[in-house]
KOLPA-503248 format. One record per atom (N, C-alpha, C, CB): residue in three letters; x, y, z. Coordinates in steps of 0.2 Angstrom, whole numbers, padded with zeros to 4 digits, always signed. Glycine has a CB too. Example, Ala and Ser with C-alpha at 12.3 -4.5 7.8 and 13.67 -1.06 7.14 Angstrom:
<pts>
ALA+0066-0028+0039ALA+0062-0022+0039ALA+0066-0016+0039ALA+0057-0022+0045SER+0064-0011+0035SER+0068-0005+0036SER+0064+0000+0039SER+0070-0003+0029
</pts>
This chain:
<pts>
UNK+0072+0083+0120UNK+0068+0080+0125UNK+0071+0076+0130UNK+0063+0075+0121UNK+0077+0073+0127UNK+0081+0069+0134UNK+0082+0073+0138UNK+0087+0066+0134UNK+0086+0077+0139UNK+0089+0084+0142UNK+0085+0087+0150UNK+0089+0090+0135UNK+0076+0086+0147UNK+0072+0089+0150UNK+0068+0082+0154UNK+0068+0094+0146UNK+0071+0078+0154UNK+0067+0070+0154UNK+0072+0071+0163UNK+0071+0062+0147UNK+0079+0072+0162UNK+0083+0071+0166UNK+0084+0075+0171UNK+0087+0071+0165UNK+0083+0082+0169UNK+0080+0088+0175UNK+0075+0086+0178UNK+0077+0095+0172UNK+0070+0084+0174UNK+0061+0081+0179UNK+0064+0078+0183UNK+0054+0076+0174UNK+0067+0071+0181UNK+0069+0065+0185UNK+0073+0067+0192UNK+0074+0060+0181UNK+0078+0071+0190UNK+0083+0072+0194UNK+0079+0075+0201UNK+0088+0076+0189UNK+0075+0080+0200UNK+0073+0087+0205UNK+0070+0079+0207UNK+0066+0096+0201UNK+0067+0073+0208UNK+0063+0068+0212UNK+0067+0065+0216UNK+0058+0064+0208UNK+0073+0064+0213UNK+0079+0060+0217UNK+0077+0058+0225UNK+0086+0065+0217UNK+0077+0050+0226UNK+0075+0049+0232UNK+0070+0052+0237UNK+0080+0048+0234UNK+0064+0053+0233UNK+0059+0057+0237UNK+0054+0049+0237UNK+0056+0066+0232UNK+0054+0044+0238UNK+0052+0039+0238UNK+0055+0034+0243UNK+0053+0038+0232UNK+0051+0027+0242UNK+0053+0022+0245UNK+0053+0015+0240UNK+0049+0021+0252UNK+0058+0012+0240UNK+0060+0010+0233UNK+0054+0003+0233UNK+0069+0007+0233UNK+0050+0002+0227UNK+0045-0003+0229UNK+0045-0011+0222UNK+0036+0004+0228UNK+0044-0014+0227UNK+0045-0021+0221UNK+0041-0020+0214UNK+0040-0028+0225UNK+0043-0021+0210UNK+0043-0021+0204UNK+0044-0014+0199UNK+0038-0024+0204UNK+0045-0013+0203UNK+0045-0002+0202UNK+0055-0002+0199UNK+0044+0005+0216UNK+0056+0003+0191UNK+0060+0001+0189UNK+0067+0009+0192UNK+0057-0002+0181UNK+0071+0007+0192UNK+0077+0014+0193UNK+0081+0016+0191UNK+0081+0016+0197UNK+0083+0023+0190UNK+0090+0023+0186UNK+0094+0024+0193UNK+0090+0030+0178UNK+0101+0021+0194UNK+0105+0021+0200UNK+0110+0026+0197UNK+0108+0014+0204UNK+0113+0030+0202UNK+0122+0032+0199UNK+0124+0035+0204UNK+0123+0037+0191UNK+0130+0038+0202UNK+0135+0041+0209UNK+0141+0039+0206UNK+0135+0036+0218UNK+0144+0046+0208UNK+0151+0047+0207UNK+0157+0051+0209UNK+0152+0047+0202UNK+0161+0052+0211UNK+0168+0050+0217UNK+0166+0057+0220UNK+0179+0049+0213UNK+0169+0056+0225UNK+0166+0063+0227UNK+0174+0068+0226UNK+0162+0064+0237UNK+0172+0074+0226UNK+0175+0079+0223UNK+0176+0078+0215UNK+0180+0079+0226UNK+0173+0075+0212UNK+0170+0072+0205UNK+0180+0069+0203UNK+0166+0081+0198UNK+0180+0065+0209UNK+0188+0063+0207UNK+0186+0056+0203UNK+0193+0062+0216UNK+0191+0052+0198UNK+0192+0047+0196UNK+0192+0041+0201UNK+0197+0047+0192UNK+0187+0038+0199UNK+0185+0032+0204UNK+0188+0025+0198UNK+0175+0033+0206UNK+0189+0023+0193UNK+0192+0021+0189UNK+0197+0021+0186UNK+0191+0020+0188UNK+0203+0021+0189UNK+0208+0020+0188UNK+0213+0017+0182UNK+0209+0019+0192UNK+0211+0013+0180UNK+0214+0008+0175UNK+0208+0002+0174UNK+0220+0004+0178UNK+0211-0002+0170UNK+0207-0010+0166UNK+0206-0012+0173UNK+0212-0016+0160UNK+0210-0015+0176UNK+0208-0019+0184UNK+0203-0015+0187UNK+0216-0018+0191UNK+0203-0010+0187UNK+0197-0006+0193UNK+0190-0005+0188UNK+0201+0004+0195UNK+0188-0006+0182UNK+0184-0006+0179UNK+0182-0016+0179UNK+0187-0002+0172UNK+0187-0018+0175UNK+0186-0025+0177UNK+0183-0027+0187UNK+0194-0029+0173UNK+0184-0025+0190UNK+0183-0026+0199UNK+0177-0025+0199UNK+0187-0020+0204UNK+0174-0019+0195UNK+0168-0017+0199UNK+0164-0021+0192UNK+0166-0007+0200UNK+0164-0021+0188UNK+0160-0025+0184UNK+0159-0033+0188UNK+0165-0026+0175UNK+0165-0034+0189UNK+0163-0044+0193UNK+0156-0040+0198UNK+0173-0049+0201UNK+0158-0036+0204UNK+0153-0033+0209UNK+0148-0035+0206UNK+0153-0025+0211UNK+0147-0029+0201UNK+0139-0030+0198UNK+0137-0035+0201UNK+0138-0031+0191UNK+0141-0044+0197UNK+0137-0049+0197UNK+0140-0051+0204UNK+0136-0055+0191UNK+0143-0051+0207UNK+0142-0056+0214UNK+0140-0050+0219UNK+0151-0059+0217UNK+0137-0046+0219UNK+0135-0043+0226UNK+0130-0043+0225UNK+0137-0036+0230UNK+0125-0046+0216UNK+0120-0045+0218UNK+0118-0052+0221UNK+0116-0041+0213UNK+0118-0057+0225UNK+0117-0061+0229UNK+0115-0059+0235UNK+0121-0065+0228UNK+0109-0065+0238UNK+0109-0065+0245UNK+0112-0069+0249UNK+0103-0066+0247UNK+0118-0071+0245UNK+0122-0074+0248UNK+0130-0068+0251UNK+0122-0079+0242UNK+0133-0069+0254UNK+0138-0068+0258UNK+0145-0069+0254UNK+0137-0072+0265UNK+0146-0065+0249UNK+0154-0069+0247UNK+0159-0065+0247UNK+0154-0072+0241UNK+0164-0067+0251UNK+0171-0065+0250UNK+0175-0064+0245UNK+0174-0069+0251UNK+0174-0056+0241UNK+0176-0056+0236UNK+0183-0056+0235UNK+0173-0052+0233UNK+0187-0055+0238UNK+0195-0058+0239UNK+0197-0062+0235UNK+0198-0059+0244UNK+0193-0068+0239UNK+0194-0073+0236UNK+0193-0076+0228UNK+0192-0075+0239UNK+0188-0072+0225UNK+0189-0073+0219UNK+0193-0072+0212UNK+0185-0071+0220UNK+0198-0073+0210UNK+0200-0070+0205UNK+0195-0066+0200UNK+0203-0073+0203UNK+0198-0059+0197UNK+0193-0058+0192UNK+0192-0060+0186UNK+0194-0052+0191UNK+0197-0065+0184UNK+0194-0069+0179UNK+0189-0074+0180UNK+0199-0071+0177UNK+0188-0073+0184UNK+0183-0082+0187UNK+0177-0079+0191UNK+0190-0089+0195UNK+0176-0074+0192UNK+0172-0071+0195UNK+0164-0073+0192UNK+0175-0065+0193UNK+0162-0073+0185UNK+0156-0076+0182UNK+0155-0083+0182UNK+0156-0073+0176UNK+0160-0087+0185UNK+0158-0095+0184UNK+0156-0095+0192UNK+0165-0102+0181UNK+0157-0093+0197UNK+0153-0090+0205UNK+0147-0092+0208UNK+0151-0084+0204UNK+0146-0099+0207UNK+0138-0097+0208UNK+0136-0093+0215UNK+0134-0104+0208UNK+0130-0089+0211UNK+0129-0085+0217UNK+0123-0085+0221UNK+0130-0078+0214UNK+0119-0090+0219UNK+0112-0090+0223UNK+0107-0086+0219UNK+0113-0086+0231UNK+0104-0085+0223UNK+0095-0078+0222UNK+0099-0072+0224UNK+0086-0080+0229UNK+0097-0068+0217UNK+0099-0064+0216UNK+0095-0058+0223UNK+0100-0064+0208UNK+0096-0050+0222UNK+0094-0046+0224UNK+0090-0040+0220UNK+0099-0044+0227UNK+0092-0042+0217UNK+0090-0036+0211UNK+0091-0038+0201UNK+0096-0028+0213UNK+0087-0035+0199UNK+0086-0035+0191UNK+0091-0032+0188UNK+0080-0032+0189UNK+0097-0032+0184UNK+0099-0026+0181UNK+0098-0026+0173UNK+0107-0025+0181UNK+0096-0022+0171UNK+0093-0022+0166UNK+0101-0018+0159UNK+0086-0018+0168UNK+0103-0014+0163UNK+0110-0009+0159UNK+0114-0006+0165UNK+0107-0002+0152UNK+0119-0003+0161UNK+0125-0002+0165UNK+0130+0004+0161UNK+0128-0010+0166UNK+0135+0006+0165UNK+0139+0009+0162UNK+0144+0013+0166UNK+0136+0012+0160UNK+0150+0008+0165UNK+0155+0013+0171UNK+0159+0018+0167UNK+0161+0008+0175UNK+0160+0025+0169UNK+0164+0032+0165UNK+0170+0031+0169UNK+0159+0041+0167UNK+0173+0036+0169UNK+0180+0037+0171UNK+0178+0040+0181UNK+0184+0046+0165UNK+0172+0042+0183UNK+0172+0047+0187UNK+0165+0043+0192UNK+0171+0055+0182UNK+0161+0042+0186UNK+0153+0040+0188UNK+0152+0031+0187UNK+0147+0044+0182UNK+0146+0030+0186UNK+0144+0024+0183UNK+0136+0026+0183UNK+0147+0016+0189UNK+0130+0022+0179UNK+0124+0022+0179UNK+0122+0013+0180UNK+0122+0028+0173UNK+0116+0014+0184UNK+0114+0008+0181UNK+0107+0007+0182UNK+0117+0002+0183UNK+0102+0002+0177UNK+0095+0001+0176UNK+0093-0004+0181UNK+0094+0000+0168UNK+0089-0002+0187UNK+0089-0009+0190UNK+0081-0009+0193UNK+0096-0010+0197UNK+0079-0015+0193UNK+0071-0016+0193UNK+0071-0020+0203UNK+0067-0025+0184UNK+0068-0016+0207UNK+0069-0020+0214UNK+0064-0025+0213UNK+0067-0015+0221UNK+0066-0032+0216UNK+0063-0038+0218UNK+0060-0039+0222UNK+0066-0043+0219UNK+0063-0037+0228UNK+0063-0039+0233UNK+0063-0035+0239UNK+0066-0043+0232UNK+0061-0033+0243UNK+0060-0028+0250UNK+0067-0027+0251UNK+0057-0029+0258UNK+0071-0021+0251UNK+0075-0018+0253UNK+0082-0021+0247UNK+0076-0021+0262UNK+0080-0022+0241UNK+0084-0027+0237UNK+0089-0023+0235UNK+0082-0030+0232UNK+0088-0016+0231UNK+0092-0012+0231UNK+0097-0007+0233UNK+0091-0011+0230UNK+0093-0003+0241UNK+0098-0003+0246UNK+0104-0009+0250UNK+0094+0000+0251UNK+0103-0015+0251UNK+0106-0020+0251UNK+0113-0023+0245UNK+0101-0025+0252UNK+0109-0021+0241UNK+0115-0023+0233UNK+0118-0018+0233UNK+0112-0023+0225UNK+0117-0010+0233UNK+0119-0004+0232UNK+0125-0003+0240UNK+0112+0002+0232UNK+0122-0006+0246UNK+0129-0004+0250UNK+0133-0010+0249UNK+0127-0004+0258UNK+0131-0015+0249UNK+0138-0022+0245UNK+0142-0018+0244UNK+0137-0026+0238UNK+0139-0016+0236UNK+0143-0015+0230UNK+0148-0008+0230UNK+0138-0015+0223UNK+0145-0005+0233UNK+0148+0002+0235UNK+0152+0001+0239UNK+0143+0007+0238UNK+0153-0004+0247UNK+0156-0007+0252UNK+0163-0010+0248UNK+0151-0013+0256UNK+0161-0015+0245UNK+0167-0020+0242UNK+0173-0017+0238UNK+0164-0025+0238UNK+0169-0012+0235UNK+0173-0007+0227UNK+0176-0003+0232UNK+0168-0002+0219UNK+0174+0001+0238UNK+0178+0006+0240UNK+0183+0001+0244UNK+0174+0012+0243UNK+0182-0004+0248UNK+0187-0007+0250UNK+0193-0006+0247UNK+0184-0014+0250UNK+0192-0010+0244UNK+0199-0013+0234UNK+0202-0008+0232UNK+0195-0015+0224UNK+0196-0001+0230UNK+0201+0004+0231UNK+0204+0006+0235UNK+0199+0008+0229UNK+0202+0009+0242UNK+0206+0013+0245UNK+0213+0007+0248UNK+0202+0018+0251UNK+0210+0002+0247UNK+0219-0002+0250UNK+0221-0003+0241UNK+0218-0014+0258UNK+0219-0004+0237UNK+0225-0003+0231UNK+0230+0003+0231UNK+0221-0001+0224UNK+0225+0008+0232UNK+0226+0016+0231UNK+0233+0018+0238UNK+0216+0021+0234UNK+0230+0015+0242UNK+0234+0015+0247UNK+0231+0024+0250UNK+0242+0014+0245UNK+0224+0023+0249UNK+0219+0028+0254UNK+0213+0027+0258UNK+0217+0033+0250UNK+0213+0031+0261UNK+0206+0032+0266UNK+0201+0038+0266UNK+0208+0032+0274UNK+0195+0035+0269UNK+0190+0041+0266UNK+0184+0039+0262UNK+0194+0046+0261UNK+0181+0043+0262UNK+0177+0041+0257UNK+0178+0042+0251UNK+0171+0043+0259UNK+0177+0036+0247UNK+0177+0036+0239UNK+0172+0041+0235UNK+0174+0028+0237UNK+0165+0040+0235UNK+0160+0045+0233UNK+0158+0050+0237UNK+0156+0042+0232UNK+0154+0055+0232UNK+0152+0060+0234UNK+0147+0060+0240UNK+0151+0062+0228UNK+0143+0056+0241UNK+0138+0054+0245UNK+0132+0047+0245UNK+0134+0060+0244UNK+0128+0046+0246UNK+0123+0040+0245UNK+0123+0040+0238UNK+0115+0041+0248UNK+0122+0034+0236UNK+0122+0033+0229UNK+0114+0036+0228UNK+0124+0024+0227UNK+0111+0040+0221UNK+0107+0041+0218UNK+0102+0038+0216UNK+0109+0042+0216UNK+0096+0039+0216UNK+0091+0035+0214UNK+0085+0037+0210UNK+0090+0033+0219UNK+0083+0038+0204UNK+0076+0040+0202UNK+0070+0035+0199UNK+0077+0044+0196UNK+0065+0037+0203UNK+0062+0031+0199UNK+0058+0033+0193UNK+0056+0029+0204UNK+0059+0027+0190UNK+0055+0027+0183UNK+0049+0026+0182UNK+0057+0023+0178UNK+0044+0032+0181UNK+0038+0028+0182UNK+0034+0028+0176UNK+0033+0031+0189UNK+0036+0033+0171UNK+0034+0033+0164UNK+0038+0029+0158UNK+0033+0039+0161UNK+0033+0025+0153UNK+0037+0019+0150UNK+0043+0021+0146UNK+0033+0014+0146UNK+0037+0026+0141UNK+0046+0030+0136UNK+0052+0034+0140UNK+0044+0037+0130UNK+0052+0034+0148UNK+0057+0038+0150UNK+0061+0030+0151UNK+0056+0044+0156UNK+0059+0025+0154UNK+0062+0019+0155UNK+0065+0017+0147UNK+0056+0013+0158UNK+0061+0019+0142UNK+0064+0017+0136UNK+0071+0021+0134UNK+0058+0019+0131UNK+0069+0024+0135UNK+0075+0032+0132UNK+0079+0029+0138UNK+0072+0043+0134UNK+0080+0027+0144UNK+0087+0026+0146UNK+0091+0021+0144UNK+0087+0026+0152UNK+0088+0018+0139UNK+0093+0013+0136UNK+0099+0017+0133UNK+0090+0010+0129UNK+0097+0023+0128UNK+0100+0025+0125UNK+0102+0031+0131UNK+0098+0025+0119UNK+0103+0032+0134UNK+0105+0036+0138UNK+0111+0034+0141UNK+0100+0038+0142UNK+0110+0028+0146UNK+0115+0024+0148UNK+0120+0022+0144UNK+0112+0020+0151UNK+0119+0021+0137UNK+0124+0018+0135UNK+0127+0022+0130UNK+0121+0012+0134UNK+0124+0027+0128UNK+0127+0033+0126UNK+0133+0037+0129UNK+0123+0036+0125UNK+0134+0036+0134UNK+0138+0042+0140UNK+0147+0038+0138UNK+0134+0041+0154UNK+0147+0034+0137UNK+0156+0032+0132UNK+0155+0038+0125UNK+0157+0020+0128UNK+0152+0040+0125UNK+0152+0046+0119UNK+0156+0053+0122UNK+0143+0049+0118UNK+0157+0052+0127UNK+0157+0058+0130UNK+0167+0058+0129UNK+0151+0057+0139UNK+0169+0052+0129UNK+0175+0051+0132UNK+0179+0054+0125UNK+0176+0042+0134UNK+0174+0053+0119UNK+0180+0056+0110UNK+0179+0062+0109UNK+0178+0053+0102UNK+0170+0064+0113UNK+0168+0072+0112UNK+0165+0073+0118UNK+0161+0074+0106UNK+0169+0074+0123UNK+0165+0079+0129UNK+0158+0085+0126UNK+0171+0083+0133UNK+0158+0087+0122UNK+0154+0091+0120UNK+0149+0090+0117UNK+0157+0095+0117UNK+0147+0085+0113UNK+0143+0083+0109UNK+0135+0083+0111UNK+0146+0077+0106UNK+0134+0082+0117UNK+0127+0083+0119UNK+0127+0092+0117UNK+0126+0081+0126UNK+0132+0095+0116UNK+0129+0102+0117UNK+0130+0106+0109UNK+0134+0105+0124UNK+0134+0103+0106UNK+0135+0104+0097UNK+0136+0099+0093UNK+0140+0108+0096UNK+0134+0094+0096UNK+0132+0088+0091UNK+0140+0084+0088UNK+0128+0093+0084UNK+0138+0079+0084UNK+0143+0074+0083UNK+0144+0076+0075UNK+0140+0066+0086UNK+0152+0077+0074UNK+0150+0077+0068UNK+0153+0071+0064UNK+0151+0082+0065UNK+0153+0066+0066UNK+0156+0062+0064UNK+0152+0053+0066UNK+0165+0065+0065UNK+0144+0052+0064UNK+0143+0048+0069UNK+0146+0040+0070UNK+0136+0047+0068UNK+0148+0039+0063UNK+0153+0033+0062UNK+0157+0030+0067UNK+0157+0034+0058UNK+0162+0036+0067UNK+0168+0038+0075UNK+0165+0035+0081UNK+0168+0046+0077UNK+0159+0038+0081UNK+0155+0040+0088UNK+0151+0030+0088UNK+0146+0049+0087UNK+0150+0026+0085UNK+0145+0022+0085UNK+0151+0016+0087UNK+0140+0022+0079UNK+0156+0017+0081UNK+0163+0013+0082UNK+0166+0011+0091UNK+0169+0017+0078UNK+0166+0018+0093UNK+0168+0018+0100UNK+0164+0014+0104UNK+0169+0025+0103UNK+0157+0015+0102UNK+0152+0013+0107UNK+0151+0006+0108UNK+0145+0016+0104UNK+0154+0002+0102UNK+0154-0004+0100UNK+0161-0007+0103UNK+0155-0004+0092UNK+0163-0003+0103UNK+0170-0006+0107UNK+0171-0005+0114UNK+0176-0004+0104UNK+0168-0002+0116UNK+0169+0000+0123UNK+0166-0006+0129UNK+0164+0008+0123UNK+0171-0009+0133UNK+0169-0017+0133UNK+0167-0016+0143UNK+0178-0024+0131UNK+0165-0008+0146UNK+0163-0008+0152UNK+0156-0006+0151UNK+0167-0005+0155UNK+0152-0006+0148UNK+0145-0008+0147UNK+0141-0014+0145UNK+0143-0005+0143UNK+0135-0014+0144UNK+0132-0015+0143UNK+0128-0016+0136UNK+0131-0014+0146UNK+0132-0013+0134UNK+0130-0010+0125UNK+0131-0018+0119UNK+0140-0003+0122UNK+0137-0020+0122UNK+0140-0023+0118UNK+0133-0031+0118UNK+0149-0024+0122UNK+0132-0031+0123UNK+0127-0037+0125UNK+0122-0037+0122UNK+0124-0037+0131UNK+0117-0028+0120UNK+0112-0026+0116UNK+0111-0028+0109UNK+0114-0021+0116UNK+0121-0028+0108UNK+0120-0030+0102UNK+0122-0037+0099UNK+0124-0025+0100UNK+0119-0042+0103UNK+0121-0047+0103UNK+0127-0049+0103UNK+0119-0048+0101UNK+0133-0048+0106UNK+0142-0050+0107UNK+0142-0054+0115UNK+0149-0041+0107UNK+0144-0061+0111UNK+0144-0066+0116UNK+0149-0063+0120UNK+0146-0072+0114UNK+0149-0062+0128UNK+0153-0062+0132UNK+0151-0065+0139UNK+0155-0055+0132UNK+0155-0065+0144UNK+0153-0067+0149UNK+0150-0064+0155UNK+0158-0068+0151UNK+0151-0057+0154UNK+0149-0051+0158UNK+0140-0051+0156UNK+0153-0044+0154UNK+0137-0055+0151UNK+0129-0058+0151UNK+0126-0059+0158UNK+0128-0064+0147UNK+0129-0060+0159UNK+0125-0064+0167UNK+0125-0057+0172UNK+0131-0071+0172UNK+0129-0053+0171UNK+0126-0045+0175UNK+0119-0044+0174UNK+0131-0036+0173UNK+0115-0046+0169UNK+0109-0042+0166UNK+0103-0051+0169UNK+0109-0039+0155UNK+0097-0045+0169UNK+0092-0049+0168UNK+0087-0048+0164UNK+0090-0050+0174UNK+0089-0048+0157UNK+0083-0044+0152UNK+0077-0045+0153UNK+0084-0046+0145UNK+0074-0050+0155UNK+0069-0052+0154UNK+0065-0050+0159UNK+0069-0057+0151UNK+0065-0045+0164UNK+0064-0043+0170UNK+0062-0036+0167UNK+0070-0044+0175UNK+0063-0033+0162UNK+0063-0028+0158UNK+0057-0029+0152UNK+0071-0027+0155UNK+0056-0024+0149UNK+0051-0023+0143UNK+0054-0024+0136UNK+0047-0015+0142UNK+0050-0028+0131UNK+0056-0030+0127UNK+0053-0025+0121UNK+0056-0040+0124UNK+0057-0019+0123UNK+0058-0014+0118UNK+0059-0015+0111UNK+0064-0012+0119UNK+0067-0018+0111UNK+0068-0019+0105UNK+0068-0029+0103UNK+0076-0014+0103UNK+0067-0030+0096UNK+0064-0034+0092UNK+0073-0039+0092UNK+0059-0030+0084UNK+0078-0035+0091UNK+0084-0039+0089UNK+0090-0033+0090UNK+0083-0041+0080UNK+0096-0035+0091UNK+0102-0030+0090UNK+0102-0024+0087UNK+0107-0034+0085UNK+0099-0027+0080UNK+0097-0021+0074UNK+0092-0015+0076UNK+0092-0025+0067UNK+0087-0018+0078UNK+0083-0012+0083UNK+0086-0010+0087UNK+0078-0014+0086UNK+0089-0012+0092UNK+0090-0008+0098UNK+0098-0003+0096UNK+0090-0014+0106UNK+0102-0006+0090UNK+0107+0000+0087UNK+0105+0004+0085UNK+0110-0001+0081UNK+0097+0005+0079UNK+0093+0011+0077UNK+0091+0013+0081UNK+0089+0010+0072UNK+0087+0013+0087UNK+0085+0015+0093UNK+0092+0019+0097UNK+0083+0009+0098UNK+0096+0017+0098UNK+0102+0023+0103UNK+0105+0028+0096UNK+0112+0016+0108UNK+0105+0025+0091UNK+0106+0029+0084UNK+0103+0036+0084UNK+0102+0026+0079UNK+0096+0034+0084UNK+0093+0040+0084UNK+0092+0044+0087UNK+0090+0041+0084UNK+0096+0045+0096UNK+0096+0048+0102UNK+0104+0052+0098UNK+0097+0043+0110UNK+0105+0047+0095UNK+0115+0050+0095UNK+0114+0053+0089UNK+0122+0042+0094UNK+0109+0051+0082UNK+0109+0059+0076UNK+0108+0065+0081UNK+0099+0059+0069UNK+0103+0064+0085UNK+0097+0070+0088UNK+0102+0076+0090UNK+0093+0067+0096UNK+0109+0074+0092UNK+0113+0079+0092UNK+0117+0079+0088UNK+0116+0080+0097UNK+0117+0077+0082UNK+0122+0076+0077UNK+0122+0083+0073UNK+0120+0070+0071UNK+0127+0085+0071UNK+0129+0090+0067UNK+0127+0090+0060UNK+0135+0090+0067UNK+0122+0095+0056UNK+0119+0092+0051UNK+0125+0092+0046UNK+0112+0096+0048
</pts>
């Protein structure tokens, strides 16, 4: 069912105009499907973005160090995030618009600032991504539901590239990684104090799941669904 969730979604891609309270899944990634994340620094960079570009405020992210990046105050924000997830290539994220134009404004920031960082780290030019960042809207509640576990399943991908397509056989492995994988959102889900809390705005969202425990058995059951009997 996911599989065909994402074909539907996908064929609708930016056939819209992004509308206040209306919820999205965002993504994009490097063009020529090149590594846009390079190392811990380049993961840790775009994670700060998240939470400083989503302001209507103006800030000099140079200036910040990335450790210090979340004590920032940033003002009124632009947008809702609800989950996240940066891959080696891609990234996805769950974001609820606020406000007129909140998301195209947060989306060029953040896209603007990260390719900055890169291409003078990199010591290149050009464009970073493949094209406009992506957009679907979510307009039925279980497909908004199901991207929990969608989004925060795709670090699965990094021990079994294959496993959407023959399953996992080993889900332990697979749930361990998921747990430890410290450029999502996942880890927040499951209640693990970190600083990186303040990227989200949960309560801008549907409260799905009841506790940690829930929302584990919930991405669980996406992640048996391909499990290897």
């Amino acid at each position: 069912m996911g599989d065909l969730y994402m074909v539907k979604y996908i064929a609708m891609m930016r056939k819209f105009k992004f509308s206040i309270g209306e919820y999205y899944h965002i993504y994009n990634r490097g063009t020529d499907k090149r590594t846009i994340f390079m190392d811990e620094e380049d993961r840790q960079r775009f994670s700060n973005l998240l939470y400083l570009c989503n302001s209507e405020k103006n800030i000099v992210f140079r200036d910040i160090p990335i450790g210090e990046a979340y004590g920032n105050e940033r003002g009124d924000t632009l947008v809702d995030i609800g989950a996240y997830c940066l891959m080696q290539n891609h990234f996805h994220l769950l974001i609820r618009e606020k406000m007129d134009s909140g998301i195209s404004i947060f989306m060029q920031k953040l896209l603007t600032a990260y390719s900055m960082y890169f291409n003078t780290k990199y010591k290149r030019s050009g464009s970073l991504y493949e094209g406009p960042f992506r957009a679907t809207h979510v307009s039925e509640d279980r497909y908004l539901k199901y991207l929990f576990a969608y989004i925060h399943l795709n670090p699965v991908k990094i021990i079994d590239p294959q496993w959407k397509e023959y399953g996992i056989s080993n889900r332990a492995v697979a749930k361990e990684h998921l747990s430890n994988y410290l450029y999502s959102s996942y880890q927040e889900y499951l209640g693990t104090l970190r600083k990186e809390w303040k990227i989200l705005n949960r309560p801008a969202f549907p409260e799905y799941f009841t506790d940690p425990q829930d929302f584990e058995g919930f991405v669980d059951e996406w992640l048996s669904f391909k499990s290897v009997p």
